[in-house]
C-alpha angles and dihedrals in degrees: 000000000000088000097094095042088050087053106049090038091054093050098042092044086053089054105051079044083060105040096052093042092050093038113037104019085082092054103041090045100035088169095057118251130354120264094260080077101048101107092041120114128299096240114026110235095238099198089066088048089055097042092058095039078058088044101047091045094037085054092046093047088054095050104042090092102056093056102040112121104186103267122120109310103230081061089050108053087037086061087043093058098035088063096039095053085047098048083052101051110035101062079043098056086035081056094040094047087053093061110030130054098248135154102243089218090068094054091065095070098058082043080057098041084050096049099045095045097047089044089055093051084045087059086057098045081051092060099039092054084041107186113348118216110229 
């Protein structure tokens, strides 16, 4: 049964989510957030932040499956998370971009940011799943 796997891979995946965002956020954005998030609250409500780090694993570890194409595992679930981030990030900064004066320029680092960490939870999912048999 997949229901374990999807487990394991959603709450590793989280935490990987977690770990680079708490970890390395700070580093790639030394100047806090980027200027999309100005205007947010002045104290993030964290549970939020948690509930859409689970979502977003819990999703990609329910889809893995569907896009693997028989290579290793840990690239394919790298490419898997890269697209999925992106797929994620860019109608949200072209959204973002539409309502907020914004230099468009500065709405490619957080698409990045998206891309890399996600890809990074995909490369564990894809571990976790390992080869999958067609």
């Amino acid at each position: 049964m997949r229901a374990p796997k999807i487990l394991i891979a959603t709450l590793i995946a989280m935490v990987v989510l977690s770990l680079t965002n708490i970890v390395f956020f700070p580093m790639a954005f030394p100047d806090g957030p980027p200027e999309q998030f100005r205007s947010a609250r002045d104290i993030p409500l964290r549970g939020y932040q948690m509930a859409a780090l689970f979502v977003a694993a819990f999703i990609m570890s329910l889809i893995y499956p569907l896009g693997y194409r028989g290579n290793k595992p840990w690239v394919e679930g790298l490419r898997f998370g890269m697209i999925l981030g992106s797929l994620s990030a860019v109608p949200h900064a072209l959204n973002v971009f539409a309502h907020a004066n914004i230099p468009g320029g500065l709405l490619l680092t957080p698409v990045l940011w998206t891309a890399v960490t996600w890809g990074f939870a995909g490369l564990t999912i894809g571990l976790v799943y390992g080869r999958i048999e067609r």
